[in-house]
N, C-alpha and C positions, 0 to 999 in steps of 0.2 A: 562820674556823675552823668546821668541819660535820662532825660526827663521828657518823657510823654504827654503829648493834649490831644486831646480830640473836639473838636467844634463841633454842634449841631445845632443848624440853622435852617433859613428857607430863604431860595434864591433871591438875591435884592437886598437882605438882609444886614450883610456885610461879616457872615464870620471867615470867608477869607481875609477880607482889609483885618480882624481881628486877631485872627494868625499871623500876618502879614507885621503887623505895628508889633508885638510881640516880641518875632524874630527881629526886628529893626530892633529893639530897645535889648531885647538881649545882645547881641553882635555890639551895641555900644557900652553893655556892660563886661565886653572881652572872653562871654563866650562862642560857641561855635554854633549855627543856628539853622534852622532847615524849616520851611514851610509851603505847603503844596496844600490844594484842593485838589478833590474827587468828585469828577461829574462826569455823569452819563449825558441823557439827554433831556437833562433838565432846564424847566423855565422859573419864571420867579415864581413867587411862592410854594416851589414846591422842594421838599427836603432834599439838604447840603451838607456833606460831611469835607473840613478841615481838619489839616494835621499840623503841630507844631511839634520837634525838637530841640533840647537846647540842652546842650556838653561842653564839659570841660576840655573834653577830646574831638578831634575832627569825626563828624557822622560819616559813618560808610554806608548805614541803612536808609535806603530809597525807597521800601512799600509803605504800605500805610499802616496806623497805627491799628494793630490790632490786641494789647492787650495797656490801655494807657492808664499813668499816675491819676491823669485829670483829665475828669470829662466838663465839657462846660457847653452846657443847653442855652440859645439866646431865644429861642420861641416855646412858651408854655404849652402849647399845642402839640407840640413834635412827642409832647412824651406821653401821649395816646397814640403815637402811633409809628414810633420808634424805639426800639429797646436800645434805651440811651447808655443801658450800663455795660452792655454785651463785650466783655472780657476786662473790664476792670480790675485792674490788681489787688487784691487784699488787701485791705486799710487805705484804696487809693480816696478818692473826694467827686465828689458832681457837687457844680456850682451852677445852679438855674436859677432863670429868670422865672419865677414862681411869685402871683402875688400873694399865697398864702406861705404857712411856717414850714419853716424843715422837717418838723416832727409829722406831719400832714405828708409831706413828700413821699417823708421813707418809706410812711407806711402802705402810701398809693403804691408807690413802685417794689414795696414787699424787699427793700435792700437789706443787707443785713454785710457787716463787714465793709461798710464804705460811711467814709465822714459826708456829709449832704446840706450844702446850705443854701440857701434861697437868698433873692433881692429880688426885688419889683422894679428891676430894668425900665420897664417901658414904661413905670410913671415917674421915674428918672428923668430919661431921656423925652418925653414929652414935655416936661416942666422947665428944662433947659434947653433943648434941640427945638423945642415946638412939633415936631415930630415924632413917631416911637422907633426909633434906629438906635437898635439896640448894643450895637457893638462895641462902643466904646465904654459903655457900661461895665459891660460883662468882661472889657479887660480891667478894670479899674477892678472889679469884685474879685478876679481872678487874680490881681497881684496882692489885692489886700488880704488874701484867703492863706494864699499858697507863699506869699514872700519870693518867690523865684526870681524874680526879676524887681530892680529897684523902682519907687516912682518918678522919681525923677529923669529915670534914664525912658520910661514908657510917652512921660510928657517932653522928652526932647523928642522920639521920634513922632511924636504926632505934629507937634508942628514941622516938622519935614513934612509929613506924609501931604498934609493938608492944605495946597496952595493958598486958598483963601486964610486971610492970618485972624478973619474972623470965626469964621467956621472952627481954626484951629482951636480958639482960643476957649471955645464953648464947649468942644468935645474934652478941651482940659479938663476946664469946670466939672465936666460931666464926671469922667478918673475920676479925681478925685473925692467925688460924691461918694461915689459907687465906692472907691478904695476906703475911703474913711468907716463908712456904713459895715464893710466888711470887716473890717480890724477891730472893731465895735461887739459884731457878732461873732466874731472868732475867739476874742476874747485876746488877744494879742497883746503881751508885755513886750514893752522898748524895753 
């Protein structure tokens, strides 16, 4: 098993910490796990591509994710003017922060052969954060979506990752919004 993501983000945003928490929570679910950003000479707000893997095998591969299972957009914006889906595997998934429906999406981005679900991240994380920091969102929609990694193991690395235990404990909150909301529109049976 070799499991590919790709982030796309805008600097400040946080889809490295998003890749980041990920890899933490995979590696305590006893897989093997790799996570790197790619950046030029970017400043905030301007687009940010992360990578995440996660195997049952030790990774040998070090470039970047060029043809991945999952993509996952944290800024609705980006997909005017990034081709978010550029080498996506057949039947892989994009999971954006879109405040309208999936069905809307596909058809903007003309996808055909990719699952594509939407959450409104950022009035998520506004409602909870008070801010719109989207990243913890978008991993909560990403485990709820995809199953790859457990919840529980995502919400122990956060409170690692997160010194303040309050902050920690909001960005939980947040997961699991985001995760439930996803397992909802996934349609996902226990």
């Amino acid at each position: 098993m070799l499991i590919e993501v790709r982030f796309h983000g805008r600097g400040g945003q946080g889809a490295v910490t998003a890749a980041d928490i990920l890899a933490i929570a995979g590696f305590k679910q006893g897989y093997y796990t790799l996570s790197f950003p790619m950046f030029g000479a970017e400043k905030r707000g301007t687009p940010v591509v992360s990578f995440l893997r996660i195997s049952d095998k030790p990774i040998v591969v070090r470039d970047e994710v060029r043809n991945p299972d999952y993509v996952v957009v944290m800024d609705p914006s980006l997909l005017d003017v990034v081709d978010v889906l550029a080498g996506i595997k057949k039947g892989g998934m994009l999971i954006a922060n879109y405040p309208k429906g999936s069905e809307e999406l596909k058809e903007k981005l003309k996808a055909e052969d990719v699952e594509i679900y939407t959450i409104n991240a950022t009035k998520m994380a506004t409602e909870i954060l008070g801010r719109p920091i989207t990243n913890t969102a978008m991993v909560g929609a990403f485990v709820g979506a995809t199953n790859v990694v457990k919840l529980e193991y995502v919400e122990e690395a956060i409170r690692e990752f997160f010194e303040d235990k309050d902050i920690a404990e909001k960005n939980v909150q947040l997961v699991r919004k985001a995760y439930e909301y996803m397992r909802e529109v996934c349609a996902w049976k226990e």
